[in-house]
DSSP file (Angstrom, degrees, kcal/mol; ACC not computed):
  #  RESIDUE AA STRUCTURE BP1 BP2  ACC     N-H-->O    O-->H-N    N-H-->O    O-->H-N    TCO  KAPPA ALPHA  PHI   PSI    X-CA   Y-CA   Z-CA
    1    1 A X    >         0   0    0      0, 0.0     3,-1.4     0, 0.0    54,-0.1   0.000 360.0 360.0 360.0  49.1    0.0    0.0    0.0
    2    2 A X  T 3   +     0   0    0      1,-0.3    52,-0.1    52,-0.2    53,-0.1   0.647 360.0  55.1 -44.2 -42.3    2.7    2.1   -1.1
    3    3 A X  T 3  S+     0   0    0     51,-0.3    -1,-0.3    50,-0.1     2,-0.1   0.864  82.3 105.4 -69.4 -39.7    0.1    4.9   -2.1
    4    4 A X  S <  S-     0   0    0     -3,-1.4    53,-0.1    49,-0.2    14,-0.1  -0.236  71.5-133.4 -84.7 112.4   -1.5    5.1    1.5
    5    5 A X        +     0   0    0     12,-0.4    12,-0.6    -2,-0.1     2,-0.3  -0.356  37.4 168.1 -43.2 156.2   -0.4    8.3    3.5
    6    6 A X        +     0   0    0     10,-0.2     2,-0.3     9,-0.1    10,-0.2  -0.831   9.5 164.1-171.3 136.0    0.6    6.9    7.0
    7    7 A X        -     0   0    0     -2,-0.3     8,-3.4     8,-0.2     2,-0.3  -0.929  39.3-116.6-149.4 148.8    2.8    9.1   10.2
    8    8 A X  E     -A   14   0A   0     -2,-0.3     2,-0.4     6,-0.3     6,-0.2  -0.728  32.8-161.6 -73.4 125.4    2.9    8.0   14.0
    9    9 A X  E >>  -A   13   0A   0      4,-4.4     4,-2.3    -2,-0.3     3,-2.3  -0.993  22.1-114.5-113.0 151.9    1.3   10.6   15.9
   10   10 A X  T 34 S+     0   0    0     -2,-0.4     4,-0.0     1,-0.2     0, 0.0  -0.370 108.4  15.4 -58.7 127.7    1.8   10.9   19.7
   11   11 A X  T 34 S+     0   0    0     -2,-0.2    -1,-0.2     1,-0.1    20,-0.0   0.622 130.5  50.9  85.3   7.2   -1.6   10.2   21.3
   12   12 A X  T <4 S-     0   0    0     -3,-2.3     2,-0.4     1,-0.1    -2,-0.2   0.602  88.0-144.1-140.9 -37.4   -3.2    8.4   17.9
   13   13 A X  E  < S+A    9   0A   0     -4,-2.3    -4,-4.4    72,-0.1     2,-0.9  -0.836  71.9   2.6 113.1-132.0   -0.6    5.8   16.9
   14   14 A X  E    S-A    8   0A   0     -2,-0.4    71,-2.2    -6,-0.2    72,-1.9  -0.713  76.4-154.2 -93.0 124.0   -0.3    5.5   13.1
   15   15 A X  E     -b   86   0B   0     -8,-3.4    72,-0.3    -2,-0.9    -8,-0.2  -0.899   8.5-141.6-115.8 109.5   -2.7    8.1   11.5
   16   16 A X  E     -b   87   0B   0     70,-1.1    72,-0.7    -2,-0.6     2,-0.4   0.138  21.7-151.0 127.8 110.4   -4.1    7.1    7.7
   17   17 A X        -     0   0    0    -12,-0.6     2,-0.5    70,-0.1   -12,-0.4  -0.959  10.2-139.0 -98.3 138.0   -4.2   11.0    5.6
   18   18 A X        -     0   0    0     -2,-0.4    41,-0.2     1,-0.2    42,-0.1  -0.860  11.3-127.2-100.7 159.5   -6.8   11.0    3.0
   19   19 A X  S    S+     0   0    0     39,-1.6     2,-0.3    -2,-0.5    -1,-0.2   0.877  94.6  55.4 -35.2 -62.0   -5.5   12.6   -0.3
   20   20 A X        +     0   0    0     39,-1.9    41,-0.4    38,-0.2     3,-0.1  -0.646  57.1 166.1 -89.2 110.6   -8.8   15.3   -0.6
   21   21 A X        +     0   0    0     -2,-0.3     3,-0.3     1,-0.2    -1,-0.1  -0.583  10.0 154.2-144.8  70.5   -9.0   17.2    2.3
   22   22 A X        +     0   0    0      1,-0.2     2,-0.8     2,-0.1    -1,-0.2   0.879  67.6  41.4 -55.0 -56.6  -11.4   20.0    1.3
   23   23 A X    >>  +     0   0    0     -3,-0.1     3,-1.1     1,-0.1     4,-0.6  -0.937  68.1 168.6 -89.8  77.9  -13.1   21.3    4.2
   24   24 A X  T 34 S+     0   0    0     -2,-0.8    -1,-0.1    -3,-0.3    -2,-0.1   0.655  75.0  69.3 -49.5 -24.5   -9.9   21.2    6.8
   25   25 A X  T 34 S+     0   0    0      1,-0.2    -1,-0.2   111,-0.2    -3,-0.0   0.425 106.7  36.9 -92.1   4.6  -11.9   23.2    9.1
   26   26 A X  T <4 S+     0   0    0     -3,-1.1    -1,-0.2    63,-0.1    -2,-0.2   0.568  89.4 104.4 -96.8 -21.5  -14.1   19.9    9.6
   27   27 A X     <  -     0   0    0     -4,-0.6    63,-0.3    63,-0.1     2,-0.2  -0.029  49.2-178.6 -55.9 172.3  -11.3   17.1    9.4
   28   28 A X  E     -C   89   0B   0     61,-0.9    61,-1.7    62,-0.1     2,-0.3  -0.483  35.7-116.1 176.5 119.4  -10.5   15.7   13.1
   29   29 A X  E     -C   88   0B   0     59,-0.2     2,-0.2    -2,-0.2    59,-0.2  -0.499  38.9-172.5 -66.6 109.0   -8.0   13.3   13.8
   30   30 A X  E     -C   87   0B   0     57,-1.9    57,-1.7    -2,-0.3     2,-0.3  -0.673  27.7-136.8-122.5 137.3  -10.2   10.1   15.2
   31   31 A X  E >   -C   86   0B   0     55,-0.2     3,-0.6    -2,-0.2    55,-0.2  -0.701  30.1-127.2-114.2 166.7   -8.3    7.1   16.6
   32   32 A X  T 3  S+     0   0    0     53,-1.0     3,-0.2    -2,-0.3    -1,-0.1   0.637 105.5  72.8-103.6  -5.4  -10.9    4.1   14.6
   33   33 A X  T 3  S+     0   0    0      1,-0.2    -1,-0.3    52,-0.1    53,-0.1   0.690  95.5  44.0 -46.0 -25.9  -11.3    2.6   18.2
   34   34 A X  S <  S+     0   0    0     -3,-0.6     2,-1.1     2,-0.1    -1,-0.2  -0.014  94.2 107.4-116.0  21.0  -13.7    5.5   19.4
   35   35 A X        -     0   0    0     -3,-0.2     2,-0.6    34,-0.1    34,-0.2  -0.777  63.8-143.7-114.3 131.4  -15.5    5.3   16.2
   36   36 A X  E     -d   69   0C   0     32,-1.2    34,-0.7    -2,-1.1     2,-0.6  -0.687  11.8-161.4 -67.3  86.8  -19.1    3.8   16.2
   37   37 A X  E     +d   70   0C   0     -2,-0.6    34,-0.1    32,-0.2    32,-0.1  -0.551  18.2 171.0-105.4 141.9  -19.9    1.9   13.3
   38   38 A X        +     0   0    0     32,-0.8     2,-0.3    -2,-0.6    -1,-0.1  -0.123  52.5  60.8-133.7  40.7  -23.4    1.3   12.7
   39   39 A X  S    S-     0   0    0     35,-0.0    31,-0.1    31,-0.0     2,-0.1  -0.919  70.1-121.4-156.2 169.0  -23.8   -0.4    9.0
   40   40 A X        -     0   0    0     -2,-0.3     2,-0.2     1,-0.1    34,-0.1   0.012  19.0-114.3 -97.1-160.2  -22.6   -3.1    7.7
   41   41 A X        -     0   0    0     33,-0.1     2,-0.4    -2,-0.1    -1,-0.1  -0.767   5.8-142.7-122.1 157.6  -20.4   -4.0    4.8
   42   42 A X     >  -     0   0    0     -2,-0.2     4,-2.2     1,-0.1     0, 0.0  -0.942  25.8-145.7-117.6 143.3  -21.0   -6.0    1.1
   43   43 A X  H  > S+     0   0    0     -2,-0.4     4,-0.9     1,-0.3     5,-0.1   0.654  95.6  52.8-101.5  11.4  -17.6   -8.0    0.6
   44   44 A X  H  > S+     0   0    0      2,-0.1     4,-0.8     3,-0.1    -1,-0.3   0.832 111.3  43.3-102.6   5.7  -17.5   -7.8   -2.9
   45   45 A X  H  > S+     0   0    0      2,-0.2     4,-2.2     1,-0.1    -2,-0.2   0.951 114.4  56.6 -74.3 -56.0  -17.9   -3.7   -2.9
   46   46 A X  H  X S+     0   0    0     -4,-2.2     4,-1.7     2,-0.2     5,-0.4   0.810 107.6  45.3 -48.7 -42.5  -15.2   -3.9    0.1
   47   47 A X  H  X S+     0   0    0     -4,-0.9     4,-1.9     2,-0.2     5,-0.4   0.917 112.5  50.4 -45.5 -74.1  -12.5   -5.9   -2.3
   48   48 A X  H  X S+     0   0    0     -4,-0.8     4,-4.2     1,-0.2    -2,-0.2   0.837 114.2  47.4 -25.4 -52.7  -13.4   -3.3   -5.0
   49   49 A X  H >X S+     0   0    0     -4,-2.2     4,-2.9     2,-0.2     3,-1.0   0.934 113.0  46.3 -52.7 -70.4  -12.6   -0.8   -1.9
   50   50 A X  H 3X S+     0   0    0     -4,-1.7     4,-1.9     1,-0.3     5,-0.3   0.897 106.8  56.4 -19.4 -74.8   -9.4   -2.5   -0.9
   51   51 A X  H >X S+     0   0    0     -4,-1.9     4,-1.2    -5,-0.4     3,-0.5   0.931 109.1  48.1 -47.6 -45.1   -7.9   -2.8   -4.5
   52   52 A X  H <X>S+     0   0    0     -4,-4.2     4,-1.7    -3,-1.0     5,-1.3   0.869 102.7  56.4 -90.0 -15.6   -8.2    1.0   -4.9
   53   53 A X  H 3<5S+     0   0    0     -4,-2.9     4,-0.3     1,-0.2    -1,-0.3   0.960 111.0  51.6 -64.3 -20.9   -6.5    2.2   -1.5
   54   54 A X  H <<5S+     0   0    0     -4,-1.9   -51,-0.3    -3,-0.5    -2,-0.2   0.643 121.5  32.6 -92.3  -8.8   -3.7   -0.1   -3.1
   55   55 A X  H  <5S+     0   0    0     -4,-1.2    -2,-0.2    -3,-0.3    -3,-0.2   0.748 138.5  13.1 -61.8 -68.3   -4.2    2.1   -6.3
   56   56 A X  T  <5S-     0   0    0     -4,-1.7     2,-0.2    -5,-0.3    -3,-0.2   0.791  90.8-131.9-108.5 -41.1   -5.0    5.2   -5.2
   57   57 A X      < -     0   0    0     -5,-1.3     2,-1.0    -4,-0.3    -1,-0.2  -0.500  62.8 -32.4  99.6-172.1   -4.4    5.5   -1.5
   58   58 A X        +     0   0    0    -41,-0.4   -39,-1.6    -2,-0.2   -38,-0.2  -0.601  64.7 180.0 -56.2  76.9   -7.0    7.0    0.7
   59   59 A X        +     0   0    0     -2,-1.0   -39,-1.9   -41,-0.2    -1,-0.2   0.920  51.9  34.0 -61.5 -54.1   -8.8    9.5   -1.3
   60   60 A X  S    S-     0   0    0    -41,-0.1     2,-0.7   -42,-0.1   -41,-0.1  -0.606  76.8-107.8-121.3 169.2  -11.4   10.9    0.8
   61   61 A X        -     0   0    0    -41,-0.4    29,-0.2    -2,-0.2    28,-0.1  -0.693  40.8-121.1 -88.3 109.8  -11.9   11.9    4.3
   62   62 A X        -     0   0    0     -2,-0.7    28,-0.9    26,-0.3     2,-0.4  -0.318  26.2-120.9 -39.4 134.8  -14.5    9.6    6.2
   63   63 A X  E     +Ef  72  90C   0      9,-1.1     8,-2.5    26,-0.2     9,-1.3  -0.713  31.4 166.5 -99.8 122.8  -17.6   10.9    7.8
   64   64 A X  E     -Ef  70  91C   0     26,-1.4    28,-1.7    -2,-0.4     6,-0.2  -0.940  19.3-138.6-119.2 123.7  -18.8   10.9   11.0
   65   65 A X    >   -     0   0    0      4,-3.6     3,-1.0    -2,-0.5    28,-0.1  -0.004  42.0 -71.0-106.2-138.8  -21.3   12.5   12.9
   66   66 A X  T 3  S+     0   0    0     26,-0.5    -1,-0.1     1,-0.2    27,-0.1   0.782 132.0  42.9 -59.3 -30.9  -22.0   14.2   16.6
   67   67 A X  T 3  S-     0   0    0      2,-0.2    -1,-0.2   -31,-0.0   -31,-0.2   0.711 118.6-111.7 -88.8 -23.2  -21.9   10.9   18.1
   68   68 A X    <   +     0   0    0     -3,-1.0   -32,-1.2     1,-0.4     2,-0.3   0.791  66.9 146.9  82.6  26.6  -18.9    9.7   16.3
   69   69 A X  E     -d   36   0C   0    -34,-0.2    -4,-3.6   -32,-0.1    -1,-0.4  -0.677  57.3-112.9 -39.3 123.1  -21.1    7.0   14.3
   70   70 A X  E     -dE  37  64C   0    -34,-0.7   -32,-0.8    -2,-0.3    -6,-0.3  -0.749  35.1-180.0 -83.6 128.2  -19.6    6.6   10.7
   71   71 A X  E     +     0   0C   0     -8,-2.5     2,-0.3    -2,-0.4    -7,-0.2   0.734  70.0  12.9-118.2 -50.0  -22.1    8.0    8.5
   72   72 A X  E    S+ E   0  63C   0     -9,-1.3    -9,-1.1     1,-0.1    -1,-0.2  -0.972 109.0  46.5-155.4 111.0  -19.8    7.2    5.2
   73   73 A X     >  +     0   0    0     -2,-0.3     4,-4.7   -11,-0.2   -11,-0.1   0.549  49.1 145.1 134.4  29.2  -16.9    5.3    4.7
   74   74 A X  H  > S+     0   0    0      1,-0.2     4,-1.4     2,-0.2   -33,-0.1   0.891  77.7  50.6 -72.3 -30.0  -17.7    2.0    6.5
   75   75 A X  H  > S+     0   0    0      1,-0.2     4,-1.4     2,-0.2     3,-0.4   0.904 111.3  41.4 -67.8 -24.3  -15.6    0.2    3.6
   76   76 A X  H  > S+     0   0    0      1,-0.2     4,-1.7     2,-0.2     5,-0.3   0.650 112.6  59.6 -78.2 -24.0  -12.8    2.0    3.6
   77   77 A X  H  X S+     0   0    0     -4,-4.7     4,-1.4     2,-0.2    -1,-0.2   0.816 105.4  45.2 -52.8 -42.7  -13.2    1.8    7.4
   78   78 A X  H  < S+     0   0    0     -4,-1.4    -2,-0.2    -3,-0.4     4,-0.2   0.754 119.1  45.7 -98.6 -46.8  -13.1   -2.4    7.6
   79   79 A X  H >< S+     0   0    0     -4,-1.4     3,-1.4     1,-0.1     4,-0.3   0.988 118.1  49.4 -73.3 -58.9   -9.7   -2.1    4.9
   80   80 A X  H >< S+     0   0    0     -4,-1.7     3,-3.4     1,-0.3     2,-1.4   0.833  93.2  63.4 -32.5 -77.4   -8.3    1.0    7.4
   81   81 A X  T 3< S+     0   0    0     -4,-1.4    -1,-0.3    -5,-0.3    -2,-0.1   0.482 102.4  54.8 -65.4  -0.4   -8.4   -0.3   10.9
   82   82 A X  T <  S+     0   0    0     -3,-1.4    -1,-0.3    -2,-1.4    -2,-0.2   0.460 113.6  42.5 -83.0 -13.0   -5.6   -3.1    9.7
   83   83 A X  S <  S+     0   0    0     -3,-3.4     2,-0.2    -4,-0.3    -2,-0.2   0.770 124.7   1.5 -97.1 -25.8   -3.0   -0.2    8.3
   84   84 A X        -     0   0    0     -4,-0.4   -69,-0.2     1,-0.2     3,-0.1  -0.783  58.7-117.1-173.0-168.5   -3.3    2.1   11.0
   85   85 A X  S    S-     0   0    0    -71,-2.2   -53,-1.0     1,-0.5     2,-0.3   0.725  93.8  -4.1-126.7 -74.2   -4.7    3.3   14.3
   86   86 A X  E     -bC  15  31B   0    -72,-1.9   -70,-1.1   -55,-0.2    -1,-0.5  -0.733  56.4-161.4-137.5 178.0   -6.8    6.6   13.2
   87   87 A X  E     -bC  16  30B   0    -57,-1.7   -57,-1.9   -72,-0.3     2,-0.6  -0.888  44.7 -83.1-156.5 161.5   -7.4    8.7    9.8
   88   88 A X  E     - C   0  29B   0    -72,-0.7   -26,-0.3    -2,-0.3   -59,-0.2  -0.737  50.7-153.8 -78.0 115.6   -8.7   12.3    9.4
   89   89 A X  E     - C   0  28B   0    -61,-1.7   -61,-0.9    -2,-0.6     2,-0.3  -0.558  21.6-129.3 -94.5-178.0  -12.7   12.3    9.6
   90   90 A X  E     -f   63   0C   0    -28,-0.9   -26,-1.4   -63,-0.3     2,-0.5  -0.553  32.0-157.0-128.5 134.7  -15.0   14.7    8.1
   91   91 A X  E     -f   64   0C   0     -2,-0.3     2,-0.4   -28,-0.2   -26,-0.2  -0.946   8.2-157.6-151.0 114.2  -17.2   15.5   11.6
   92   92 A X        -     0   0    0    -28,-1.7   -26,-0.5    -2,-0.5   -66,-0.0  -0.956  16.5-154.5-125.9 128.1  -20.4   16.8   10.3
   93   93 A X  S    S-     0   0    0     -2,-0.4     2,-0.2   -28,-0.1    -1,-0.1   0.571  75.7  -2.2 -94.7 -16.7  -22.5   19.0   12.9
   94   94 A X  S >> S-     0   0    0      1,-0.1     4,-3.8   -29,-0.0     3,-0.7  -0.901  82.2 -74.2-146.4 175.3  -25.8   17.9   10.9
   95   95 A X  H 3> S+     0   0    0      1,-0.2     4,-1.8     2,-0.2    -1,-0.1   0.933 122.0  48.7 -43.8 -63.2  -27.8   16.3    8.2
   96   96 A X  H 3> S+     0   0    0      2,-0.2     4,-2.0     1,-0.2    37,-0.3   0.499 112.8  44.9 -23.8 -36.8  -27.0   18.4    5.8
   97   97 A X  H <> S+     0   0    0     -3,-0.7     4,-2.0     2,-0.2     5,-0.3   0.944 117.5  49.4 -80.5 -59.2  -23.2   18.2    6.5
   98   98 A X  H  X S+     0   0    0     -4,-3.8     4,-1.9     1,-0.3    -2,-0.2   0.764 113.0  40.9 -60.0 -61.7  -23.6   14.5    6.7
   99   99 A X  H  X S+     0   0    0     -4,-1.8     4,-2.4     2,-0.2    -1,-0.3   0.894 120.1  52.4 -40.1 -76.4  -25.7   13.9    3.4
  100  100 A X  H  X S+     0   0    0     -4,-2.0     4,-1.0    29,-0.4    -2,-0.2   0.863 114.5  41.1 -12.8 -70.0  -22.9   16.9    1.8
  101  101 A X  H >X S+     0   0    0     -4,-2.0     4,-2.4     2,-0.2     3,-0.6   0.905 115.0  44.4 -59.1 -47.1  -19.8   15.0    2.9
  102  102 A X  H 3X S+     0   0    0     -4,-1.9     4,-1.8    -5,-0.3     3,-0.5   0.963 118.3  49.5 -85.0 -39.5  -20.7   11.5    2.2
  103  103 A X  H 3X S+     0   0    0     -4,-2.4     4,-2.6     1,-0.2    -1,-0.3   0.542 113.0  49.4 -61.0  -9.1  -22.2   12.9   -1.7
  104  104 A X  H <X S+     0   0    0     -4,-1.0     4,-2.6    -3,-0.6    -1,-0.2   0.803  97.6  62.4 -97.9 -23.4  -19.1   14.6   -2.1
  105  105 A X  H  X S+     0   0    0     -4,-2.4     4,-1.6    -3,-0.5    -2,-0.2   0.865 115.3  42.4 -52.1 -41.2  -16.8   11.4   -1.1
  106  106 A X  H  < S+     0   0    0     -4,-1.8    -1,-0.2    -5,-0.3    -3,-0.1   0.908 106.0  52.4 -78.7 -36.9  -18.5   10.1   -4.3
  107  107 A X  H >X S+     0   0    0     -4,-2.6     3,-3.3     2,-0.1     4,-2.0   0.989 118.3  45.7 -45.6 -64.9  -18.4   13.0   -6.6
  108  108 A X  H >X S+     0   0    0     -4,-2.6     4,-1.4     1,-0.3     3,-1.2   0.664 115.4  45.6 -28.2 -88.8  -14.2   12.9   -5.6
  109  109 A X  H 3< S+     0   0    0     -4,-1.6    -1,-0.3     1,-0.3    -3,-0.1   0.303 113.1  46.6 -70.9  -7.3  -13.9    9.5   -6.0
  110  110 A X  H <4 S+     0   0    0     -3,-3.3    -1,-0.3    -2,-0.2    -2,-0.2   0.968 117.6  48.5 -94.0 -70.9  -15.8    9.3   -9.3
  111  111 A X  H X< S+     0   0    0     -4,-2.0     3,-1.7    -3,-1.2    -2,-0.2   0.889  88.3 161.0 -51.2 -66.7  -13.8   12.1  -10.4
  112  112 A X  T 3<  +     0   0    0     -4,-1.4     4,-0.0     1,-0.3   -56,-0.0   0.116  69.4   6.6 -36.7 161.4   -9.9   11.3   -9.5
  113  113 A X  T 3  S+     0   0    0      2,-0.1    -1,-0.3     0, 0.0    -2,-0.1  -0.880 121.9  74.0 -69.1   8.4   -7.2   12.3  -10.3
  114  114 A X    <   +     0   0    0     -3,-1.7     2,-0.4    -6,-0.1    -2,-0.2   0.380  59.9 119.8 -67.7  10.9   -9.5   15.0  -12.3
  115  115 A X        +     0   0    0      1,-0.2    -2,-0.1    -4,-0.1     3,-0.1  -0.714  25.8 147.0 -85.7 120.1  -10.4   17.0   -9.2
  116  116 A X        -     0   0    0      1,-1.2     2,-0.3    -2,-0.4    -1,-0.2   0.053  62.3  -4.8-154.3  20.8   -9.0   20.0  -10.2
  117  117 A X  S    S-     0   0    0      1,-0.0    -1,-1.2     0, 0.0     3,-0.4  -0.670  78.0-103.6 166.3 173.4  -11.3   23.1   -8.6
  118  118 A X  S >  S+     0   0    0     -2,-0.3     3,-1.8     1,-0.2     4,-0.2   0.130  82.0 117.8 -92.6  14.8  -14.2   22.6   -6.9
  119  119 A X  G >>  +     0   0    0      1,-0.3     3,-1.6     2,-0.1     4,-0.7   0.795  64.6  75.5 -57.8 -11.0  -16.8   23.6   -9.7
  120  120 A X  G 34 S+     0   0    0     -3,-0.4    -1,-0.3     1,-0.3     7,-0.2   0.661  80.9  64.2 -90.0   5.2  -18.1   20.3   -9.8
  121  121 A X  G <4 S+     0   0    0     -3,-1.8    -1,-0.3     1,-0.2     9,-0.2   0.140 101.6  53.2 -94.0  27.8  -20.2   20.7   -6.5
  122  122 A X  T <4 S+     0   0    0     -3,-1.6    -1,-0.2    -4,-0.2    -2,-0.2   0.467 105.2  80.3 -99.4 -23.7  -22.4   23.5   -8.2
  123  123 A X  S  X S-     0   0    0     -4,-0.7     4,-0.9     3,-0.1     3,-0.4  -0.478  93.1 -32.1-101.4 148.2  -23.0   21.1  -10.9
  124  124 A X  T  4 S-     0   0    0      1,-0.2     4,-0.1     2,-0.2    -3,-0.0  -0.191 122.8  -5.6  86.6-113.7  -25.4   17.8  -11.6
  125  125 A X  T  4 S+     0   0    0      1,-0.2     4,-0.5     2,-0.1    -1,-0.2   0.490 130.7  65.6-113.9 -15.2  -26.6   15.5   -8.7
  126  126 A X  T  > S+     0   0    0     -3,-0.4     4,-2.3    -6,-0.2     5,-0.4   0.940  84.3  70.6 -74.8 -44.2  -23.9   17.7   -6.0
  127  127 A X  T  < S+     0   0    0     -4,-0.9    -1,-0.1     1,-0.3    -2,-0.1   0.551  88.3  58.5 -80.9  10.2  -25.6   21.1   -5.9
  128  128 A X  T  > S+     0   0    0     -3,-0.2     4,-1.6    -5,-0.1    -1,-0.3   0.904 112.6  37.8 -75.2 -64.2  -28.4   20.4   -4.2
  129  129 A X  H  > S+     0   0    0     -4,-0.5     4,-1.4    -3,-0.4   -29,-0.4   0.783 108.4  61.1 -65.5 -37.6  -26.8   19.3   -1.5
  130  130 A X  H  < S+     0   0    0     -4,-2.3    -1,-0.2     1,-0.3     6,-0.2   0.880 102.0  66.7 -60.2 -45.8  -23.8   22.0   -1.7
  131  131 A X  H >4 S+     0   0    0     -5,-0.4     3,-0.7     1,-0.2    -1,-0.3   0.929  95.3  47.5 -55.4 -29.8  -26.7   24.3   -1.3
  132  132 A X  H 3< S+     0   0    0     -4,-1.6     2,-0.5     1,-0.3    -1,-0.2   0.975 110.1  52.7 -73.5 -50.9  -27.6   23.4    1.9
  133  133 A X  T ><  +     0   0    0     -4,-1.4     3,-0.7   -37,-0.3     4,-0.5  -0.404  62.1 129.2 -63.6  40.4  -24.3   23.6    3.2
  134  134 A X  T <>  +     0   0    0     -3,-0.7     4,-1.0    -2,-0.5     3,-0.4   0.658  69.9  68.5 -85.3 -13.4  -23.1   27.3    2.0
  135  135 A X  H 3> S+     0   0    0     -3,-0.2     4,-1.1     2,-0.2    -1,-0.2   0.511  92.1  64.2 -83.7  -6.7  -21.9   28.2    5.7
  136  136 A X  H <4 S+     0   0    0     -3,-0.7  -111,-0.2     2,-0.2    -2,-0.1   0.675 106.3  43.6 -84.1 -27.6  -19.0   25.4    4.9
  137  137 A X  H >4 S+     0   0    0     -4,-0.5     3,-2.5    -3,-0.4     4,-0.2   0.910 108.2  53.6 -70.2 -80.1  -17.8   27.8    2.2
  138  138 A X  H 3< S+     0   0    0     -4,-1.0     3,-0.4     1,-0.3     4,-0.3   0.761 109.9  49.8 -54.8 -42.6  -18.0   30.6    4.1
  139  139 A X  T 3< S+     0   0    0     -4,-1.1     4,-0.4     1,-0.2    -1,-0.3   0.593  98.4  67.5 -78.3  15.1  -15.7   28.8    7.0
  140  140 A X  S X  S+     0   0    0     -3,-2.5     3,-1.3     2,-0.2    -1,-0.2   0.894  85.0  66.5 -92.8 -37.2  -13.2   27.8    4.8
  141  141 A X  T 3  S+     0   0    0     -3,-0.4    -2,-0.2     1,-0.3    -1,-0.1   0.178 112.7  37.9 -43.7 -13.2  -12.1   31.4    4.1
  142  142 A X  T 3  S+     0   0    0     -4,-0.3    -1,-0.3     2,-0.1    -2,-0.2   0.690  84.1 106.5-143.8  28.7  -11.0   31.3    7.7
  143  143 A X  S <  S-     0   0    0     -3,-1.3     2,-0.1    -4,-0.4    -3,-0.1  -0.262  72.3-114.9 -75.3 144.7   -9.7   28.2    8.3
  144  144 A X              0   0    0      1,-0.1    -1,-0.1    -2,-0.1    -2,-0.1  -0.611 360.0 360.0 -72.0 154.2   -5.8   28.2    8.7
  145  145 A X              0   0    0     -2,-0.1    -1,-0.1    -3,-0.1    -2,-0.0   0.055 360.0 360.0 -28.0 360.0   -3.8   26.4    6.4
């Protein structure tokens, strides 16, 4: 898994980057013990999953919501928690974020390596959803680098 970001941090162990980390000002480093998962898995989508973290590497940030139930990313979750200790979630304060985040994990992944500005979440089966979420622009513009 040559592609798969990976660093020891103090207090998380080995922590899993995903590539696309749009929203920074939501990410939050989650060790995968404290995470609640509450769906299951299909094991042939999860091969399909597997084979591209060994492709591609983690693309997108899982989602989680107020409780720290994973909302989106339960395959990538199952391949994870053998590589590493924690990854950067997506921590979504509502429906809206939750519904956003996990439709935008799909635009990205449909999309790499073409993600190359964000126009496509105005566009097609995304901007509904982007609409709901316009206070997620507006905190990105003052999120730190």
């Amino acid at each position: 898994m040559e592609k798969l970001v990976k660093q020891d941090i103090p207090g998380y162990g080995t922590l899993i980057f995903p590539l696309y980390q749009l929203f920074k000002i939501k990410l939050k480093p989650v060790k995968f013990a404290a995470v609640d998962i509450i769906h299951g898995t299909h094991l042939e989508f999860r091969q399909t999953v597997k084979n591209d973290l060994k492709k591609n590497g983690l693309l997108c940030p899982m989602v989680l919501n107020k409780k720290n139930q994973l909302i989106n990313g339960n395959h990538r979750f199952k391949a994870l928690q053998t590589m590493g200790d924690a990854s950067l979630f997506y921590h979504a304060d509502n429906q809206a974020e939750e519904n956003f985040f996990s439709r935008l994990n799909v635009e990205v992944w449909k999309l790499h390596p073409n993600v190359v500005d964000h126009s496509f979440m105005w566009e097609g089966k995304m901007k509904p959803y982007t609409e709901k979420c316009l206070h997620l622009f507006r905190d990105v513009k003052r999120a730190k680098p």
